[in-house]
N, C-alpha and C positions, 0 to 999 in steps of 0.2 A: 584562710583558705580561699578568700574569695579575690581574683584577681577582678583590675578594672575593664567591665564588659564595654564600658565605650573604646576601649581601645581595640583595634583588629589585633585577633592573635594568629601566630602561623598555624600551619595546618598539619596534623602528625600526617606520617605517609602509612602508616601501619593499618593493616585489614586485607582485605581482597575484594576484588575486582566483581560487581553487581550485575546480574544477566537479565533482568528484568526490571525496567523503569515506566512503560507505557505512556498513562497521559503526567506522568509529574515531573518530566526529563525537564532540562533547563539547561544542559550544554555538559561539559566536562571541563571542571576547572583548574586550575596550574594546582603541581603539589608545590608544596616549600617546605624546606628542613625547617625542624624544630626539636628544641635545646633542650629536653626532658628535666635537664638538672635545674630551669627553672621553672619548672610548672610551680603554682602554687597548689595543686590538689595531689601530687603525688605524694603520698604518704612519706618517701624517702629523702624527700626534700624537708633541709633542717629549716626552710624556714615555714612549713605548714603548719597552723594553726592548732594541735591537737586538742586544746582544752575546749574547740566542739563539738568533737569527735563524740558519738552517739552508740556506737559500735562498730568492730569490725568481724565479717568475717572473711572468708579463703579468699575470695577475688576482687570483693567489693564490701565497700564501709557505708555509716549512714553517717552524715555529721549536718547540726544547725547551721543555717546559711549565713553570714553578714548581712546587715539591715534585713530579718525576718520579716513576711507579712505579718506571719501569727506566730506567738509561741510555742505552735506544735510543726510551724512550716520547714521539714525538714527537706534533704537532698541526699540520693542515692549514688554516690560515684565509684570509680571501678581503681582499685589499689594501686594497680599498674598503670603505664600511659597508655591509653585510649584516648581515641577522637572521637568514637561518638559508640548508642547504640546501633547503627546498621552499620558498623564494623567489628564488633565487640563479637567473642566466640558465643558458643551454645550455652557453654558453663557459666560464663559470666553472665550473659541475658537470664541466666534462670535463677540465679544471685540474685539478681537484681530483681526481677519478678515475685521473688520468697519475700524480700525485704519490703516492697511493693504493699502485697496483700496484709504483710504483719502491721505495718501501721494503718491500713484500711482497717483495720480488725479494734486497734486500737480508736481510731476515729469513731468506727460506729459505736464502740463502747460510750462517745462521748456525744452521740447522736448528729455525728458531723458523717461526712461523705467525703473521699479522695479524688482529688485530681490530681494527674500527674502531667508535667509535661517537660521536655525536650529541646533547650534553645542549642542547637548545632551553628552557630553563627556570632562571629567574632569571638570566641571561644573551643580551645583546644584541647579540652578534656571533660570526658563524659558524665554529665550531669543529672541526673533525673530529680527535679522538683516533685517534691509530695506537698500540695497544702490541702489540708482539712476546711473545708467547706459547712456550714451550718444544716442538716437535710431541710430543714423549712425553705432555703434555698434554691437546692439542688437542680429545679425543675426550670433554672435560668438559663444554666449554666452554659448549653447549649446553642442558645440565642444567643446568649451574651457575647460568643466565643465568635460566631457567625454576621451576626454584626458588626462586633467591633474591626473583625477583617474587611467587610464592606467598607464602613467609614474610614478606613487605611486603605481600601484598593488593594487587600491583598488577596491572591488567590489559597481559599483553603480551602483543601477538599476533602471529602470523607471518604476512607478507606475500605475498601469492601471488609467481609468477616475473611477471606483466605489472604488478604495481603498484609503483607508484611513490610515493614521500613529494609529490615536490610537486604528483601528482594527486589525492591523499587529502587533506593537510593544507590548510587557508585560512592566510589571511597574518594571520601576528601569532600564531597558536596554537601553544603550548609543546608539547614533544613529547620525548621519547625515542627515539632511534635506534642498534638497531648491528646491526652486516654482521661474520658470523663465516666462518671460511675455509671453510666446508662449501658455503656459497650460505645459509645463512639467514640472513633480516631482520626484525629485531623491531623492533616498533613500538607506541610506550604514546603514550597522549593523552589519557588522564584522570589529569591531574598534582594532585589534591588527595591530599594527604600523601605527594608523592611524594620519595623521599631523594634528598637533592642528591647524596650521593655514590654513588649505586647503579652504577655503570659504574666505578667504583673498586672499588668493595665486592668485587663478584665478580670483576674480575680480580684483585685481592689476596687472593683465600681460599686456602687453605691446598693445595687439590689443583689451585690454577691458578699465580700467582705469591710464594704462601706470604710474601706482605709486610702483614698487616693493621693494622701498625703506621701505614703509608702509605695508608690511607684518605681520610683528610684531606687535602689536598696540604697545609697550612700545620704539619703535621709533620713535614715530610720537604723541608722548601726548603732550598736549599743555599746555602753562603758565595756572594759574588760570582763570587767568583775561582773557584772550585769552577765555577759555572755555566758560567765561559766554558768553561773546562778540558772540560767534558762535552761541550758545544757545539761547540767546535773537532775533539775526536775525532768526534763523530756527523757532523759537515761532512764531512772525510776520509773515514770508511768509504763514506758517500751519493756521494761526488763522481762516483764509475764508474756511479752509477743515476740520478742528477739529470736532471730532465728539460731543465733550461737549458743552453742550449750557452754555456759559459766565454765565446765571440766576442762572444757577444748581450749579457751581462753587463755591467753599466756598473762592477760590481764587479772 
């Protein structure tokens, strides 16, 4: 499921057109056709990955990512093609929101705390990263996310409580996004030199999830058999937060 993010992918054209960008505008960029039939996250696509599939329901699925941070580091994507969340409908953002909070629910059960975030750049279909964070932690997470942009020169900004991604961004623009357990949300959309891996990077430093070896994801991918193995237990511990009721399940 996990296509290569060093590669540029084109840009779906689907969503509508955003009324409200103020200070995070950065231009408007070409759309370019794109090929649905190969996405690698569309569920209808025979070559998708399902053995990490985690659950589905009506709009959107949660499944284990390739090269995990953590064994609990899942991803929220949307069934159908989508380009990002500030194109994604009402229904599907509230999918995605439901699935959000159930593994925060499942994290705190294991005294960890959720970060979500967002990479809308060189990727073509909508992602939301969950990793569970340690709470002993937690209290970095902020800095960590803030600096690390400093040391990159990138602009990230925090999001008032009334704004929204998909009232700021336009359709088709790349973007950075993450949601930490405090209530802040940052938000970059000047992606020239921006690091593909920066939402890795800082959850992997050393006073967060001390893994920087796993920066990369294609350093830390794991056997087949491994994957289901991770897959299967994360299915399990989720089952009592799932938002799908087992009857509805065609599975």
């Amino acid at each position: 499921m996990q296509a290569d993010p060093d590669e540029e992918d084109p840009i779906d054209r689907g969503g509508r057109n955003r009324k409200r960008r103020g200070d995070f505008d950065e231009g408007k960029p070409a759309k370019i056709e794109f090929n649905t039939d190969n996405c690698w996250f569309c569920l209808s696509n025979a070559n998708a990955e399902k053995h990490l599939i985690v659950s589905v329901g009506k709009k959107a699925y949660a499944a284990m990512p390739k090269g995990p941070l953590t064994e609990d580091h899942v991803m929220v994507l949307s069934i159908q093609h989508v380009q990002s969340m500030a194109v994604a409908d009402a229904d599907l953002r509230a999918e995605i929101a439901a699935y959000r909070d159930a593994f925060a629910l499942m994290a705190d059960a294991a005294d960890k705390t959720l970060v979500a975030f967002e990479r809308n750049f060189k990727c073509s279909h909508l992602q939301l990263q969950l990793i569970p964070v340690p709470k002993t932690n937690s209290r970095a997470l902020r800095m960590a996310f803030l600096v690390a942009a400093q040391d990159h020169k990138i602009e990230l900004g925090v999001l008032e409580k009334d704004q929204q991604i998909w009232d700021i961004v336009e359709e088709g623009h790349p973007y950075f996004y993450a949601e930490l357990p405090d209530g802040t949300r940052l938000l970059c959309t000047k992606m020239r030199n921006f690091p593909i891996h920066f939402g890795r990077e800082v959850l992997a430093s050393p006073e967060l999830l001390d893994c920087l070896d796993k920066v990369d994801w294609k350093n830390c991918v794991l056997e087949h058999a491994k994957e289901a193995e991770v897959t299967n237990d994360l299915k399990a511990r989720f089952k009592q937060y799932d938002i799908v009721d087992e009857s509805d399940s065609e599975d």
